[in-house]
Each structure stands twice: as structure tokens, then as C-alpha cells.
MARMARLUM-763335 format. One record per residue (C-alpha): x, y, z; residue in one letter. Coordinates in steps of 0.001 Angstrom, whole numbers, plus 524288, in hexadecimal, padded with zeros to 5 digits. Each point is the difference from the previous one (the first is absolute). Example, Ala and Ser with C-alpha at 12.3 -4.5 7.8 and 13.67 -1.06 7.14 Angstrom:
+-------+-------+-------+------+
!  east ! north !    up ! resn !
+-------+-------+-------+------+
! 8300C ! 7EE6C ! 81E78 !    A !
! 8055A ! 80D70 ! 7FD6C !    S !
+-------+-------+-------+------+
// end
This chain:
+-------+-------+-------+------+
!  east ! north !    up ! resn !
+-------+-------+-------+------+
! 29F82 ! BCFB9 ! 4095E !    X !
! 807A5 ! 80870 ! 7F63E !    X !
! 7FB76 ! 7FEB2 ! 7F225 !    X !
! 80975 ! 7FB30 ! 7F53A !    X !
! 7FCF9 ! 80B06 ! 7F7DC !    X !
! 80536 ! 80A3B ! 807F4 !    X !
! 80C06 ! 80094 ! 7F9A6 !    X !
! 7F97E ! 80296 ! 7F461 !    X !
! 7F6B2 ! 808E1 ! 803C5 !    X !
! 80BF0 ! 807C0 ! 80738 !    X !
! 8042F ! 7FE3C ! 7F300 !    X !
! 7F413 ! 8069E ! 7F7B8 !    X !
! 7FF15 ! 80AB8 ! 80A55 !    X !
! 80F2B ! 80518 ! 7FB36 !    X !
! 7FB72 ! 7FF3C ! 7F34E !    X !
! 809A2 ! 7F578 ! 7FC93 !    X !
! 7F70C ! 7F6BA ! 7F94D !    X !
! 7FC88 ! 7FE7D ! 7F056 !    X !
! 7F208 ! 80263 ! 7FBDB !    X !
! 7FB6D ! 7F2C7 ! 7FF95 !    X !
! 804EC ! 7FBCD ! 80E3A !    X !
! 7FB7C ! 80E2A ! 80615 !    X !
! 7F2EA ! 7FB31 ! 7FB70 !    X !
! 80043 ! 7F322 ! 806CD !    X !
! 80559 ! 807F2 ! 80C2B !    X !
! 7F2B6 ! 8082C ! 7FCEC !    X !
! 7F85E ! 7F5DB ! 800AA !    X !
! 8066A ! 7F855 ! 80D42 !    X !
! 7FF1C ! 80BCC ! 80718 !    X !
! 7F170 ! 80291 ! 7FE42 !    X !
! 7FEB7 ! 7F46F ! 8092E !    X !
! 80ACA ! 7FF83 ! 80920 !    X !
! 7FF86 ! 807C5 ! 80D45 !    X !
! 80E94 ! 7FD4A ! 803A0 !    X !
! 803E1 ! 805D4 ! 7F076 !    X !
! 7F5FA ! 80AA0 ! 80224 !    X !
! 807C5 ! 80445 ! 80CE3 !    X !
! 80BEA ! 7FF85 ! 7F967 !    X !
! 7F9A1 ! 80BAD ! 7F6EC !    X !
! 7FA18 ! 805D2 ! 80A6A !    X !
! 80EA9 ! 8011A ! 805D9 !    X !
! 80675 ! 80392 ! 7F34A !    X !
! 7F612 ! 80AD3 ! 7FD3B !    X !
! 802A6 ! 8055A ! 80DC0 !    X !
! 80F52 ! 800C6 ! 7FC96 !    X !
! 7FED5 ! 80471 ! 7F432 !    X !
! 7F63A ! 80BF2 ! 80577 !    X !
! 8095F ! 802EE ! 80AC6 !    X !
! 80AFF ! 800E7 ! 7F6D7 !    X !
! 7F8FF ! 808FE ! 7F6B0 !    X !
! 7FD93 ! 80955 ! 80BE4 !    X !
! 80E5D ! 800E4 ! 80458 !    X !
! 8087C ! 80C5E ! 7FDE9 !    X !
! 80455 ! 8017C ! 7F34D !    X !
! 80CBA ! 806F2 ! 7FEB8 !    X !
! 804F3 ! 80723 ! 7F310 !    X !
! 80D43 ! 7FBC6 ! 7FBD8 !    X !
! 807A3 ! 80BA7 ! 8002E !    X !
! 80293 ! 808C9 ! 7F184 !    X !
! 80E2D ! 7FCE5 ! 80027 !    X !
! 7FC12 ! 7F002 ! 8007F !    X !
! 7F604 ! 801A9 ! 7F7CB !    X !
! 80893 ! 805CC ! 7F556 !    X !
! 809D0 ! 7F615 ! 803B8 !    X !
! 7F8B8 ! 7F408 ! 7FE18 !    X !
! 7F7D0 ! 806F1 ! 7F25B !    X !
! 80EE8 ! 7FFCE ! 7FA8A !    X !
! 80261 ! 7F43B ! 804DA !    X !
! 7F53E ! 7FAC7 ! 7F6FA !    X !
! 80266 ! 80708 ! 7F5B6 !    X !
! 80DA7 ! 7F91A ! 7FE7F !    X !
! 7FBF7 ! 7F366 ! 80173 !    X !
! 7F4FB ! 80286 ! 7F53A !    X !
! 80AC3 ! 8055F ! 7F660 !    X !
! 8079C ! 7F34C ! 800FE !    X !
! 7F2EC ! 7F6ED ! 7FE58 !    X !
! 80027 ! 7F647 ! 7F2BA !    X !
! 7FB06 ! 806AB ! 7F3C5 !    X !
! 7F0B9 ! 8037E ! 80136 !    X !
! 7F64B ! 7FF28 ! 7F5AD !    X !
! 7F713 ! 80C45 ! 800BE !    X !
! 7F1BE ! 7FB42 ! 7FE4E !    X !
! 7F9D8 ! 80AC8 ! 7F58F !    X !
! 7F289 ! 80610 ! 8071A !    X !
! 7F350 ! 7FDBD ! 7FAA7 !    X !
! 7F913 ! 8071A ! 7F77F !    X !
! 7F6ED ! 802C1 ! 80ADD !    X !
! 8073C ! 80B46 ! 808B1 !    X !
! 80322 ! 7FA89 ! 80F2A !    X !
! 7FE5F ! 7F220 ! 7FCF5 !    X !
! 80E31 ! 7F998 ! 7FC06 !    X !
! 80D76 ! 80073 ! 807E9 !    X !
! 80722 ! 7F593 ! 8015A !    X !
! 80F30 ! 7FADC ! 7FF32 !    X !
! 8062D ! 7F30B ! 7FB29 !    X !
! 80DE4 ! 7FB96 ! 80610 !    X !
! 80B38 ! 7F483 ! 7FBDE !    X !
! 7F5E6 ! 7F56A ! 80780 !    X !
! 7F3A7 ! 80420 ! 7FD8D !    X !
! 7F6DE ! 80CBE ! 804F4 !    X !
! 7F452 ! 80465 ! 807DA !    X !
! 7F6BE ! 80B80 ! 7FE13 !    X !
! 7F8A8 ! 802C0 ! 80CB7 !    X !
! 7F49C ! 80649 ! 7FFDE !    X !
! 7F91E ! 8068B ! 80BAF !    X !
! 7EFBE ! 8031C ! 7FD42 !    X !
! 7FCA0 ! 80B8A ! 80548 !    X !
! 80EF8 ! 7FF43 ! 80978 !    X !
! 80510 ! 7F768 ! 80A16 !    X !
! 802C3 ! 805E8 ! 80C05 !    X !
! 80FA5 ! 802AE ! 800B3 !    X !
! 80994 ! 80008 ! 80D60 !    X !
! 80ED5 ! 7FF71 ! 7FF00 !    X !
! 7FE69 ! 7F179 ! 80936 !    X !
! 7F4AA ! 7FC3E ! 7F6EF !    X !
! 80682 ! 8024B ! 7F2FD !    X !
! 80ABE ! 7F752 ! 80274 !    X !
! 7F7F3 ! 7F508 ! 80218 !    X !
! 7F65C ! 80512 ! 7F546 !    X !
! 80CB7 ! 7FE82 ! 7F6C0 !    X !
! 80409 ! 7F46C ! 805E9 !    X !
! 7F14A ! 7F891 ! 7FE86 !    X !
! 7FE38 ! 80440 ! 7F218 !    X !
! 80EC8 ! 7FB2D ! 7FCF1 !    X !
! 7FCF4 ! 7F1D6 ! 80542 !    X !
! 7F1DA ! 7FFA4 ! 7F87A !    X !
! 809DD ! 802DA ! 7F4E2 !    X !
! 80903 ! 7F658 ! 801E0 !    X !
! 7F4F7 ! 7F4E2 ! 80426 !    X !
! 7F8ED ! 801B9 ! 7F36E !    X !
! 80C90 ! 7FE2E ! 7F808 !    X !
! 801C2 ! 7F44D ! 805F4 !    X !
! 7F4BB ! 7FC2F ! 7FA6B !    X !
! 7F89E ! 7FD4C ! 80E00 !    X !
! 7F548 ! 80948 ! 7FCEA !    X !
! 80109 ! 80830 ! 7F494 !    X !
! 7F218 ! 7FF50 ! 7F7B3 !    X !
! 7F21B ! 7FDFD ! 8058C !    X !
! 7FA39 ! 802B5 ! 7F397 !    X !
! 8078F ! 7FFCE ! 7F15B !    X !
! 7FC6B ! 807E1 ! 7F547 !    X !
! 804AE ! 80971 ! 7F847 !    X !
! 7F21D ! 806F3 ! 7FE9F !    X !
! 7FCDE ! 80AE8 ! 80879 !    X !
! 7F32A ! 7FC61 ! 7FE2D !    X !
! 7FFEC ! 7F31C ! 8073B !    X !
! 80C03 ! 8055E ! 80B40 !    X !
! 7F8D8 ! 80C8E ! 80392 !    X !
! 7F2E3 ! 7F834 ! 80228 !    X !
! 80757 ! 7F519 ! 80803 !    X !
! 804E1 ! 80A54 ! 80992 !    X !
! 7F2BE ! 80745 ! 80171 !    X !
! 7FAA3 ! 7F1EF ! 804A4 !    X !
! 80D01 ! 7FD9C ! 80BE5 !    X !
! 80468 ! 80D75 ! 802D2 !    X !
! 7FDAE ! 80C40 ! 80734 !    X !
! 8064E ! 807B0 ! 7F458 !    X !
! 7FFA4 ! 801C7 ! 7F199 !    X !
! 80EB8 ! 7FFE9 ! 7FC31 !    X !
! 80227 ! 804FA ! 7F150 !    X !
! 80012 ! 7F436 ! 7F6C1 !    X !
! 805EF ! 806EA ! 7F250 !    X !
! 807A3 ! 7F6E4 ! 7F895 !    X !
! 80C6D ! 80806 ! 7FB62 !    X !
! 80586 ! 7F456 ! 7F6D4 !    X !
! 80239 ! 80A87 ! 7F4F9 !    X !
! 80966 ! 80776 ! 8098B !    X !
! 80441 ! 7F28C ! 803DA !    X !
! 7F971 ! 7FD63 ! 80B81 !    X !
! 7F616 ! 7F2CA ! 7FECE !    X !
! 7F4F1 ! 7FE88 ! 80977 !    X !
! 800DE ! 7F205 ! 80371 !    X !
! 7F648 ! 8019E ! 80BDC !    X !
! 7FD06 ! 8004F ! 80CA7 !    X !
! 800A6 ! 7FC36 ! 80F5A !    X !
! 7FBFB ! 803C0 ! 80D05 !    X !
! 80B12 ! 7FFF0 ! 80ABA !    X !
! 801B7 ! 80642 ! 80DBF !    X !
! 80897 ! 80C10 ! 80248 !    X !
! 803BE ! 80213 ! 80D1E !    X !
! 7F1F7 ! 7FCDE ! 8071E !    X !
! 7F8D5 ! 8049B ! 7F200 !    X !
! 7F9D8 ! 7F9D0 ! 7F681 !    X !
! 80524 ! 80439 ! 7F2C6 !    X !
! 7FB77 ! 7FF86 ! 7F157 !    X !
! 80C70 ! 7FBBA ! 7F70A !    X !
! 7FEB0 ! 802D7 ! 7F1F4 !    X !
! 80CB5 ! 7F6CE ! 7FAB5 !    X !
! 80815 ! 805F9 ! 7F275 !    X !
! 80ABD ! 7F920 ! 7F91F !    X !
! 80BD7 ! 807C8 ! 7F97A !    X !
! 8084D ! 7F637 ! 7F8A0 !    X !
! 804D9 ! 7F7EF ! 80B1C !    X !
! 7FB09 ! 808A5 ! 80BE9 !    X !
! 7F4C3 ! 7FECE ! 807E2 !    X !
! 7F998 ! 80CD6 ! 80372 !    X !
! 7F4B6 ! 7FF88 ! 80B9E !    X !
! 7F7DB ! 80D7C ! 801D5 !    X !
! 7FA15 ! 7FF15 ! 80D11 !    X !
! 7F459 ! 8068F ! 80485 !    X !
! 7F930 ! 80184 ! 80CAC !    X !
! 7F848 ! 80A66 ! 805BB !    X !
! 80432 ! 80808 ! 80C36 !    X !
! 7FCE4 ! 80F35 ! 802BB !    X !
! 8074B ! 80D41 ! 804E3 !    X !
! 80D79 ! 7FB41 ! 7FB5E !    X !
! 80C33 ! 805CA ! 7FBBA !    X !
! 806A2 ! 7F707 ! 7F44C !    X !
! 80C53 ! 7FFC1 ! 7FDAF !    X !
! 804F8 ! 80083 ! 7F185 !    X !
! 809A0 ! 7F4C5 ! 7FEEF !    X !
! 806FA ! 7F690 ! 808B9 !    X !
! 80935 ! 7F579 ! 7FE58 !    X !
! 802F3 ! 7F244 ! 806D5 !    X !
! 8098E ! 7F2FD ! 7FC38 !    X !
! 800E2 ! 80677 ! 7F2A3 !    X !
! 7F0B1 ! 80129 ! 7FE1D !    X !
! 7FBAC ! 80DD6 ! 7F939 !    X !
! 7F3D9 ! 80397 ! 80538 !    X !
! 7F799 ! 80C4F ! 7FF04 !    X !
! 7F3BC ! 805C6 ! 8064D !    X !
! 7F572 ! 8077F ! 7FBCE !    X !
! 7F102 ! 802BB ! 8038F !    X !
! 7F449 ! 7FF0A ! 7F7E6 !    X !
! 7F366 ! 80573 ! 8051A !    X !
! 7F2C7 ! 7F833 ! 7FB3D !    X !
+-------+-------+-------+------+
// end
């Protein structure tokens, strides 16, 4: 008999599910054979397909497409800089016409040209779902010393908490949420009007990229070791 949750589970495997239904989808498939051969299947494709030939776009496309980019960034709505911290390697972040993210990689995330669009494309619908105020804060504060804490209790990773409200950048607090297939630490800012969600997750021997744009979301990378 196939189980009603498949879908769902199909669903949690892609990494298209928010934190709080990728839980339940934890939970169900603790105890369902049918769900736990659907993983079994999905971890098999997803092997295989990491141990196909990769082939390096050639310099001339590479260069090509790096333009490319560069254009479209030069014609993106006016960005708000976010000022670093006091505390060298820890702030980066950018602010555009709807709102912002800062994403944060602890220690890296592992980095293919086929991964990174969907990496782009995961963190710009997280975004966009906590603006629309389906998930945006687990926990509210604007203390560092009650966010931090909260994380170290549901998360593999410490994100940096600082509250940057002099600079103009209010901690308001904090979430978890799932990042295609990860489990992510969100510290949540406000700048005026604009939402701005660092997330962190943990992931080793990565290249990062510096910045990336997508539907008129600024969004930059950096890496923070422990």
C-alpha cells in the first residue's frame, strides 16, 4: 500500500520543505519502510550523480557568463552596504528596494556551478517565505544574550548574534529553516522597512562565492571558521 506521506517525504528529501514540516517528515520517516526506501533511492541518485563526469565550462564561457553578471548586478535597485563589525571576518551583508539577505556559510558550503543555482534559488524563497510572514521568528528578542543561547539549544551552529542597531541594523531574533537539504541557523535584522536574514549552516572543503543575485535579492557569502 503506498503511504500518503510520500509526497511529502519526496518532498523533504529535495529540500523543499520549511523547518517545522521537515521535522514532522523527520519524525514519519523514522517509522515508515516504504518512506525509508524512498531515501534509500534518493541517496543512491544523488551518489551516482555526484560521481558523474564533471566537465569545465570553457574560459571564453566562463568570461562570458562572469560579464553577463556583472551587468545585471550594475542595473540591480539601490543597495544598502551593511558596515562590518568591529570584530574582523564577521559582518557582510547587502540590503535591496524589497528587503535583503546575508548568508552565512560556517566553516563553507560546498560550491558546484549546478549546485549554486539552486543554492541561490533556496535561500531566495526562504527570503521571500519569511516576508510573507509564514515563518520569519522562532525566537524574538533583541538581546544577544537570550538569541545566541536559543540557537546553541536547536542548531548544529553558532551563527553571530551582534546587534548592529547603532549602524542601523536591529536584532529582532531568530529561526531555524532548511536550505536546500540543510538545516540552517537564521539570525533576523531589521533596516527601516527591510528584513535582513544571515543564514548559517555548516559544510566543509568549499569554495564561496562573494556575491550573487536573484528576483532583485542582494545576497553575499562569506565563511567563518569556529
Amino acid at each position: 500500500m503506498a503511504c500518503d506521506e510520500s509526497l511529502k517525504t519526496q518532498a523533504y528529501l529535495d529540500g523543499e520543505l520549511d523547518a517545522a514540516d521537515a521535522l514532522k517528515a523527520e519524525a514519519h520517516l523514522e517509522h515508515c519502510a516504504e518512506c525509508q526506501g524512498l531515501a534509500a533511492d534518493h541517496a543512491e541518485l544523488k551518489e551516482a550523480m555526484a560521481g558523474a563526469p564533471y566537465h569545465r565550462a570553457p574560459a571564453a564561457l566562463h568570461a562570458r557568463i562572469g560579464a553577463a553578471l556583472d551587468a545585471e548586478a550594475k542595473t540591480e535597485a539601490d543597495v544598502v552596504p551593511l558596515k562590518r563589525s568591529r570584530k574582523p571576518g564577521f559582518w557582510l551583508g547587502a540590503g535591496s528596494g524589497a528587503g535583503g539577505m546575508a548568508i552565512a556559510a560556517v566553516l563553507a558550503f560546498l560550491l558546484f556551478m549546478p549546485a549554486n543555482n539552486a543554492m541561490v534559488a533556496d535561500l531566495a524563497d526562504a527570503h521571500v517565505r519569511s516576508l510573507m510572514g509564514e515563518h520569519l521568528i522562532d525566537v524574538a528578542s533583541s538581546d544577544h544574550h537570550t538569541v545566541k543561547p536559543w540557537f546553541a539549544g536547536h542548531s548544529d551552529v553558532s551563527p553571530p548574534t551582534e546587534d548592529f542597531k547603532a549602524d542601523g541594523f536591529a536584532l529582532v531574533g531568530g529561526r531555524l529553516d532548511y536550505v536546500h537539504g540543510t538545516r540552517a541557523a537564521v539570525v533576523v535584522y531589521r533596516h527601516g522597512a527591510h528584513v535582513i536574514n544571515l543564514f548559517a549552516w555548516p559544510d566543509r572543503d568549499a569554495r564561496l562565492p562573494g556575491a550573487s543575485s536573484r528576483d532583485g535579492y542582494r545576497m553575499v557569502f562569506w565563511k567563518q571558521k569556529d
